[in-house]
DRENTORKOL-3810 file (N, C-alpha, C; in nm, 4 decimals):
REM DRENTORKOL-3810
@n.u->1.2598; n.v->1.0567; n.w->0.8288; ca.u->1.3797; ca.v->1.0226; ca.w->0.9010; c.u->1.4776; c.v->0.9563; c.w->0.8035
@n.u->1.6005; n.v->0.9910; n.w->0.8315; ca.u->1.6998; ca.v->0.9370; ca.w->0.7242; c.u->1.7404; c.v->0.7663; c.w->0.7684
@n.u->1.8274; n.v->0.6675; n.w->0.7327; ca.u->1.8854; ca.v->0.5775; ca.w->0.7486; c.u->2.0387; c.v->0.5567; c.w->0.7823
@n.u->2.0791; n.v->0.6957; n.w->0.7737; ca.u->2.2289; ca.v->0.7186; ca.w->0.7370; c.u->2.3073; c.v->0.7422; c.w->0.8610
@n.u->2.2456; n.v->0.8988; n.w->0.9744; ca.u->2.2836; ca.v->0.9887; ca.w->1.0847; c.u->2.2504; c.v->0.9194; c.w->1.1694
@n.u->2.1834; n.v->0.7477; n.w->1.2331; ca.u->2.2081; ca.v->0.6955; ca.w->1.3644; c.u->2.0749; c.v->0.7683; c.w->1.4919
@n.u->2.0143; n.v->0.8503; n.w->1.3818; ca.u->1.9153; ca.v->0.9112; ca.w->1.4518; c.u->1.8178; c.v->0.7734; c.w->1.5199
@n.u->1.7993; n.v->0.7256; n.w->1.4306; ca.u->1.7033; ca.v->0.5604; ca.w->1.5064; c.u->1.7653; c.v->0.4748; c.w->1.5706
@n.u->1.8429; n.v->0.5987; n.w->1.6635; ca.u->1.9278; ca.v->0.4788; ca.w->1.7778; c.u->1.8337; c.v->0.5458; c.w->1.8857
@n.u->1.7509; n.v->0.6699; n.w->1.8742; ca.u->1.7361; ca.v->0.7042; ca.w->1.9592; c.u->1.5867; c.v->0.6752; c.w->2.0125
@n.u->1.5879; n.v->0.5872; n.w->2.0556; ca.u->1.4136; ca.v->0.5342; ca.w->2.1451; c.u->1.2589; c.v->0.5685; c.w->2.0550
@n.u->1.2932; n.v->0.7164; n.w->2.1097; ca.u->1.1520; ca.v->0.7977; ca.w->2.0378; c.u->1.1698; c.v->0.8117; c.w->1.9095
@n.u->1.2638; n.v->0.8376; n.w->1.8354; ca.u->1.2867; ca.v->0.8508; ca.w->1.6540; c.u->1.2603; c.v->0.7025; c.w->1.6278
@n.u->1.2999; n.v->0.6115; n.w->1.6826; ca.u->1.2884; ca.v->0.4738; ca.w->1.6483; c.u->1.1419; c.v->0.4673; c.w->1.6406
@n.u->1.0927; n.v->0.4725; n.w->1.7282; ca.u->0.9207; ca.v->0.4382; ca.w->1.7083; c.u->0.8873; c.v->0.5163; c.w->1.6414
@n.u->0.8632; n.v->0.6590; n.w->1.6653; ca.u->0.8180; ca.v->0.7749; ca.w->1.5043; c.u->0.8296; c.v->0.7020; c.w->1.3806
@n.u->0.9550; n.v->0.6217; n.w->1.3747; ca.u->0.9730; ca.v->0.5794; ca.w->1.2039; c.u->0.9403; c.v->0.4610; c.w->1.1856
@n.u->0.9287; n.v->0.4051; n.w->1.3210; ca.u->0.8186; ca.v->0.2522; ca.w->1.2760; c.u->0.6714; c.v->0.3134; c.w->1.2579
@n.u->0.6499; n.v->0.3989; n.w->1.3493; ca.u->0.4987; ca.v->0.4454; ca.w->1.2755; c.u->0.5055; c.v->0.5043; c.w->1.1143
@n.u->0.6319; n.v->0.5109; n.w->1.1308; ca.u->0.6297; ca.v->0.6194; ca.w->0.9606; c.u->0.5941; c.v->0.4680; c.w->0.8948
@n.u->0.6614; n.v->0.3811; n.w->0.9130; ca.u->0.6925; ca.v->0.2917; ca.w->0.8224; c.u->0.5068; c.v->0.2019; c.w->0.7617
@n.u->0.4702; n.v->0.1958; n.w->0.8832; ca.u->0.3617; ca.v->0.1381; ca.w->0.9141; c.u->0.2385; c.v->0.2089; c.w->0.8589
@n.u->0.2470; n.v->0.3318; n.w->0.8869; ca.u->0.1421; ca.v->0.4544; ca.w->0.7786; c.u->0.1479; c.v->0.4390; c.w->0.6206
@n.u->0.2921; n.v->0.4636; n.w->0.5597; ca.u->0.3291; ca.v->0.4237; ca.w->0.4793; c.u->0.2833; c.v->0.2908; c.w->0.3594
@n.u->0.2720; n.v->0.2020; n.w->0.4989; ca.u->0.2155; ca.v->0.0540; ca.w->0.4134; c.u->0.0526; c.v->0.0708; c.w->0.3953
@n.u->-0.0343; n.v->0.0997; n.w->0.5396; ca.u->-0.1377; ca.v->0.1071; ca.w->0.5479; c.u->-0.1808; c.v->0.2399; c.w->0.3990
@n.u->-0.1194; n.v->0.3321; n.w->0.4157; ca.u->-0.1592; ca.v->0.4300; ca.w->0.2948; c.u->-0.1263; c.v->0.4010; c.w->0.1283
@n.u->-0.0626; n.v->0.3222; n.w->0.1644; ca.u->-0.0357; ca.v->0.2656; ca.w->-0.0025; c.u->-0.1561; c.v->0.1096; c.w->-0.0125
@n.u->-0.1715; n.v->0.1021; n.w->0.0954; ca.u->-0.2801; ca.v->-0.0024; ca.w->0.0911; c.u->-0.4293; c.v->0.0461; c.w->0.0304
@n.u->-0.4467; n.v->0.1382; n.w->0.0792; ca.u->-0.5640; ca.v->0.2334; ca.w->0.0803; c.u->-0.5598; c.v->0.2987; c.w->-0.0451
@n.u->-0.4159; n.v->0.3013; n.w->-0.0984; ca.u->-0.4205; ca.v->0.4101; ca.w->-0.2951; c.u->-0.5111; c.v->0.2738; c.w->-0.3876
@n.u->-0.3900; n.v->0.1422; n.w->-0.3545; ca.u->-0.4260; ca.v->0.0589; ca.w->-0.3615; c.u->-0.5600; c.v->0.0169; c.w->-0.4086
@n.u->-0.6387; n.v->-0.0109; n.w->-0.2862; ca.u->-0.7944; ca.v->-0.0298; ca.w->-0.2566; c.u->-0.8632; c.v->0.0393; c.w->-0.3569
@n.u->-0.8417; n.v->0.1631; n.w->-0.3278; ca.u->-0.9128; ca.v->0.2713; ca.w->-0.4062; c.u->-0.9063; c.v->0.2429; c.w->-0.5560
@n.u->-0.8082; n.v->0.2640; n.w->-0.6182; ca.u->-0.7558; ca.v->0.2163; ca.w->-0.7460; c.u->-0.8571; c.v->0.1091; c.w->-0.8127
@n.u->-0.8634; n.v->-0.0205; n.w->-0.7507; ca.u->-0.8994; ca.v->-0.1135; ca.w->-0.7984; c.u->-1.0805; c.v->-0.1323; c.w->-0.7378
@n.u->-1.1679; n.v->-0.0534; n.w->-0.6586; ca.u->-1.2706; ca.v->-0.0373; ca.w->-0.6482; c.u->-1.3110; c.v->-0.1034; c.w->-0.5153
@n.u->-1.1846; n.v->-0.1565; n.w->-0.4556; ca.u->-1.2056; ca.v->-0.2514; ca.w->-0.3367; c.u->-1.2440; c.v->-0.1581; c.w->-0.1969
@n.u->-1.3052; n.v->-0.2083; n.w->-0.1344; ca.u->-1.3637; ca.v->-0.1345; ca.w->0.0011; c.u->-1.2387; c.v->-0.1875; c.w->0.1073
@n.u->-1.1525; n.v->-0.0750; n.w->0.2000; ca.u->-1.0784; ca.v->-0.0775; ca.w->0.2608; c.u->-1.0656; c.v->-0.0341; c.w->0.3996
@n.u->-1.1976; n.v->-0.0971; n.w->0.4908; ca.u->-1.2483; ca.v->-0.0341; ca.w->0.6087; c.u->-1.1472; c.v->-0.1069; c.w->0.6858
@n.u->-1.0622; n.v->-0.2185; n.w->0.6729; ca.u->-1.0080; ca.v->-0.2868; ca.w->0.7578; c.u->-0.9038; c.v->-0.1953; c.w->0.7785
@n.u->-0.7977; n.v->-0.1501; n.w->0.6668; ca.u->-0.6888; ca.v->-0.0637; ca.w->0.6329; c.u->-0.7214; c.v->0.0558; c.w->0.7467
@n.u->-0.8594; n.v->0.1149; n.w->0.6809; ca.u->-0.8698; ca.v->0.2699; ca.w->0.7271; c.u->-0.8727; c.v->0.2440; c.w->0.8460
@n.u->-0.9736; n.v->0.1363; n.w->0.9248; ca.u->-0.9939; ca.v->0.1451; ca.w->1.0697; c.u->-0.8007; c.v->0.0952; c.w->1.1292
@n.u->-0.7455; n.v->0.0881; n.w->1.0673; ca.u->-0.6208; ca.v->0.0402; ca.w->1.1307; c.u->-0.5035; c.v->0.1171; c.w->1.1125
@n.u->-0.5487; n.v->0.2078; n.w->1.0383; ca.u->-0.4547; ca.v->0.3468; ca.w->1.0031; c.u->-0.4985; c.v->0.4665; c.w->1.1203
@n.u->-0.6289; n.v->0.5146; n.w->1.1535; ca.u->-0.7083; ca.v->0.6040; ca.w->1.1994; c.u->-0.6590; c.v->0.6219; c.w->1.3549
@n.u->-0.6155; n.v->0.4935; n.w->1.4487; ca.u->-0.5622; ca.v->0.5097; ca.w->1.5987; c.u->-0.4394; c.v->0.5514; c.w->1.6022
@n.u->-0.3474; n.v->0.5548; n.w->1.4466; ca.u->-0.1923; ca.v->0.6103; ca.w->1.4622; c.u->-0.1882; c.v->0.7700; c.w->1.4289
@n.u->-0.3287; n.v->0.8542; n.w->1.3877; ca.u->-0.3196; ca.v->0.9449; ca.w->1.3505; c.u->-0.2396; c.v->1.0587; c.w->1.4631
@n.u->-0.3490; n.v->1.0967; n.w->1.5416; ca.u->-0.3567; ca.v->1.1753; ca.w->1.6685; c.u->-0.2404; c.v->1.1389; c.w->1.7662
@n.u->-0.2257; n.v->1.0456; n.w->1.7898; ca.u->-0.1225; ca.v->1.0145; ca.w->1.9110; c.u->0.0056; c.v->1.0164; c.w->1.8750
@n.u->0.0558; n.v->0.9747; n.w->1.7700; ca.u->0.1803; ca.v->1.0009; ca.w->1.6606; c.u->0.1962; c.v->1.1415; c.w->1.6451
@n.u->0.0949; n.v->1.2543; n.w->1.6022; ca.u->0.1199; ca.v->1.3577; ca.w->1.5916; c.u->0.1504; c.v->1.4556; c.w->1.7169
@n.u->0.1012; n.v->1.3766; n.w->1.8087; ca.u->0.1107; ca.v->1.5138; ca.w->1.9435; c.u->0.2349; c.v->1.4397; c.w->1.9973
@n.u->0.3131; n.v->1.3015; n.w->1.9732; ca.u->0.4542; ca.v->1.2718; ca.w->2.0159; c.u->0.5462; c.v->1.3665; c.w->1.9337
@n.u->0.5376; n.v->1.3409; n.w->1.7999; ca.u->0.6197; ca.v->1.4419; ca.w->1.6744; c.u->0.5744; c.v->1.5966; c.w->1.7956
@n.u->0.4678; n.v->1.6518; n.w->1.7809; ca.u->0.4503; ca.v->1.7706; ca.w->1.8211; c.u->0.4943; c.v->1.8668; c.w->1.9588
@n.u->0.4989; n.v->1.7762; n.w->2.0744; ca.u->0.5410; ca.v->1.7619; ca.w->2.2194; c.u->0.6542; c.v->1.7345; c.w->2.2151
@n.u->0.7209; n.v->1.6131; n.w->2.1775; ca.u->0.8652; ca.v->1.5832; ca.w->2.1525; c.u->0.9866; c.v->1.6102; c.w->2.0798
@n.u->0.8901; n.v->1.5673; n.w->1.9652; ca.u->1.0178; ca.v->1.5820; ca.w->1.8407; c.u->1.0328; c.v->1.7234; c.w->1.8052
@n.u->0.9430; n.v->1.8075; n.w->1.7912; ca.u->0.9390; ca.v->1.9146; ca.w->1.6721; c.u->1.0250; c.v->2.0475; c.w->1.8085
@n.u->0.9506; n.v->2.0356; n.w->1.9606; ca.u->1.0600; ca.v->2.1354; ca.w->2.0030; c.u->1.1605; c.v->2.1059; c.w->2.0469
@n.u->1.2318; n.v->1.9817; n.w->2.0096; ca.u->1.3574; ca.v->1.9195; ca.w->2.0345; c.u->1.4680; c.v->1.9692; c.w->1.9156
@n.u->1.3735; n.v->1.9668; n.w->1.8560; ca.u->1.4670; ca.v->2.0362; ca.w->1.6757; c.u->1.4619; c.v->2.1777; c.w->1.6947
@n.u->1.3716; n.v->2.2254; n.w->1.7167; ca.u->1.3918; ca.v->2.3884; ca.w->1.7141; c.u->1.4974; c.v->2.4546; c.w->1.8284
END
């Protein structure tokens, strides 16, 4: 999602890109982890409930709203 077009005025893009934002941290947490040999079950278990439900909103909502 951009910052520019006002698109995150709109309810559902707003949350999509707080989840973006939030994946984002959790997955750089996890390069992170990895990198340095550290075990990152807290990260993964807290990344893993935004997978599925994020994708079928993008999938149901967003994606045939664009097409």
């Amino acid at each position: 999602m951009c910052d520019y077009c006002g698109c995150r005025s709109e309810p559902e893009i707003a949350a999509l890109s707080a989840d973006h934002e939030r994946m984002l941290t959790l997955t750089a947490g996890l390069r992170h982890a990895h990198a340095a040999g550290i075990p990152a079950t807290e990260l993964f278990a807290e990344l893993t409930p935004f997978r599925e439900p994020h994708s079928l909103r993008e999938e149901r909502g967003l994606h045939p709203a664009l097409a």
